[in-house]
N, C-alpha and C positions, 0 to 999 in steps of 0.2 A: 528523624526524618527517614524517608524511605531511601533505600539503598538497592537498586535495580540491578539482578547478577547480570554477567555477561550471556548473552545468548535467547533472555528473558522474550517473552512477548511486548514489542516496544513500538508504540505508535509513532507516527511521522513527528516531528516538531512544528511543520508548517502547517499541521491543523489548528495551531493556535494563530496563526495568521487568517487576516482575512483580505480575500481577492479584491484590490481595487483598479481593475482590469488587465491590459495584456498587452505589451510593448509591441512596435512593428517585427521584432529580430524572436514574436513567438514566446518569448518570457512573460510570466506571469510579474505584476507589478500589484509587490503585494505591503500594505501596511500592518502595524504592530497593533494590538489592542490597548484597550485604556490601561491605565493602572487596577491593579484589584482593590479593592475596597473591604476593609475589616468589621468586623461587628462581633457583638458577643450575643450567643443565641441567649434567645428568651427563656425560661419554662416553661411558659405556655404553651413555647413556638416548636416546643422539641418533639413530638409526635407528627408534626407534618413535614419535619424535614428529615426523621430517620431514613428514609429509603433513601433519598440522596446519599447522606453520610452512610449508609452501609454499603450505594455503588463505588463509592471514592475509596472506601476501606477495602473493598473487595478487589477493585482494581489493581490497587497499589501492591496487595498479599499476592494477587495473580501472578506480577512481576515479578515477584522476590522480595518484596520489602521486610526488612526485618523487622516486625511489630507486634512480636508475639504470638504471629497465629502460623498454621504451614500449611501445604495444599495437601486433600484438597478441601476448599472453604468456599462453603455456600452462601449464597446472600442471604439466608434464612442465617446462618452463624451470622453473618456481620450486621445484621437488626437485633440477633439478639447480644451481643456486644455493646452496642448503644445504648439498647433498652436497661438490662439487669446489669451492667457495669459502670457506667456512665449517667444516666439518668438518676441514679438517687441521688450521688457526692452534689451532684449537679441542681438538683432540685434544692437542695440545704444551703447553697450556696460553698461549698469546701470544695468545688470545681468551676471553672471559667471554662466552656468552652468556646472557639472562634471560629467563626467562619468567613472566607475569600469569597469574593463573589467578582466577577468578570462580566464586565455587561450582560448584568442579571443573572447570571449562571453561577449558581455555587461549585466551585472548583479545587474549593482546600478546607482543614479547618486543620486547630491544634486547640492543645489543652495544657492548663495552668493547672497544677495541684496544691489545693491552698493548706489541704489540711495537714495538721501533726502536731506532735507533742509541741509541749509548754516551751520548752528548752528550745523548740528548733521555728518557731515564730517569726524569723528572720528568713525564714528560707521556703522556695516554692521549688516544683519538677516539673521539666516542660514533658509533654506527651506526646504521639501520636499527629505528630507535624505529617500531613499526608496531603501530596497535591494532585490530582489528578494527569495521570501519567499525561495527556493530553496537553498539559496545561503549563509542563516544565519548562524552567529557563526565561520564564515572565517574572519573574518578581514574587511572585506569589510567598514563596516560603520566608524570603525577608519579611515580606508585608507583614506576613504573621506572627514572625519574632519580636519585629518590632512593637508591633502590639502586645505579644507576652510580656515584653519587658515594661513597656507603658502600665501594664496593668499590677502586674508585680508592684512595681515601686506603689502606685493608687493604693491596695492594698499592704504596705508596709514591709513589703519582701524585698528583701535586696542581696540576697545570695540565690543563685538560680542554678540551678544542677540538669543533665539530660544526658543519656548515650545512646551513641549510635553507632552502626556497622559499619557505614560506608561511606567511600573515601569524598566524593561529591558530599556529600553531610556536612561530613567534619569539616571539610573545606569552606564553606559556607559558616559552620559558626565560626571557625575560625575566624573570618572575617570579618565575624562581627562583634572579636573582641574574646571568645568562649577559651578558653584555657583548657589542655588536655590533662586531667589527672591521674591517669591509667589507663590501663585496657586490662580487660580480665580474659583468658582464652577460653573458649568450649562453652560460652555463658546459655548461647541458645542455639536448639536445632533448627537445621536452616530449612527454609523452607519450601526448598525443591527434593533433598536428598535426605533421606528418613536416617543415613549415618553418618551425616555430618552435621558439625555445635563449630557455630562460628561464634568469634571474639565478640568483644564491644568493646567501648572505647566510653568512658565516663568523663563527664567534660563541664565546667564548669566556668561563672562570669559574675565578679563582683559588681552592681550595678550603682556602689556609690563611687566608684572612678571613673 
């Protein structure tokens, strides 16, 4: 999941709120949104939703997210990340991907990697858990664990593997049971400063307990 540095470009949190009006003492009186809602994109459906998933990708990189890419990153790189990386595994069926939607606005997705050797048939990697920086502290990234996990097991996976940078991350799967198996140092260049390779942290969650 995305891991925000300090100092990052960081939207308010109460944009995820919505205004339902405004007390006499001048305070805004505001309510929470619905819960998000999971689904597993279509193939068919995956050409009219790249440019969303590559603003949510592009977003999230903007902030610092550790996910493989560093600034500076175009939305043109982050369609074609969806397109020529994601889109084959995906069309064969040897990727799930997910997407969060928020009253009707897509706001997250992740990914389930189903594929690998013979030997290792028991086991899946989660990806690229990304929620719209907007959109943080709703539920969202559980949503979608939760549904990795649901999905995993549907498919016969029941060792699940994933790492991450940051400390919110880790805290979060921690939570939801994910066990730390390491951390490596200098694993990846980060994504604001072209000479510095921050850790990862490798993390793992038996899903037959």
């Amino acid at each position: 999941m995305q891991s925000p540095r300090a100092g990052s470009r960081t939207r308010s949190p109460l944009a995820i709120l919505s205004t339902a009006g405004r007390r006499a003492d001048g305070h805004d009186c505001l309510k929470f949104m619905s819960h998000p809602t999971i689904v597993a994109l279509d193939p068919g459906a995956f050409d009219r939703r790249v440019d969303r998933l590559a603003e949510i990708l592009h977003d999230c990189v903007s902030e610092g997210a550790s996910v493989g890419f560093v600034l500076p990153f175009s939305l043109d790189a982050a369609r074609a990340y969806w397109r020529e990386t994601v889109a084959p595994p995906h069309a064969v069926g040897c990727r799930i991907v997910l997407l969060a939607n928020l009253e009707g606005e897509l706001v997250g997705t992740a990914q389930l990697d189903l594929d690998g050797m013979p030997s290792k048939r028991h086991h899946a990697e989660v990806s690229k858990v990304l929620v719209d920086p907007r959109f943080r502290r709703t539920g969202v990234g559980r949503a979608l664990m939760a549904e990795i996990e649901r999905r995993a097991i549907e498919a016969g996976r029941w060792l699940i593997t994933l790492d991450t940078a940051g400390d919110a991350a880790e805290a979060l799967y921690r939570s939801l049971g994910y066990r730390l198996a390491g951390t490596i140092p200098h694993y990846a260049r980060d994504a604001f400063e072209a000479d510095r390779y921050d850790a990862t942290r490798i993390m793992y969650k038996d899903l037959r307990a």
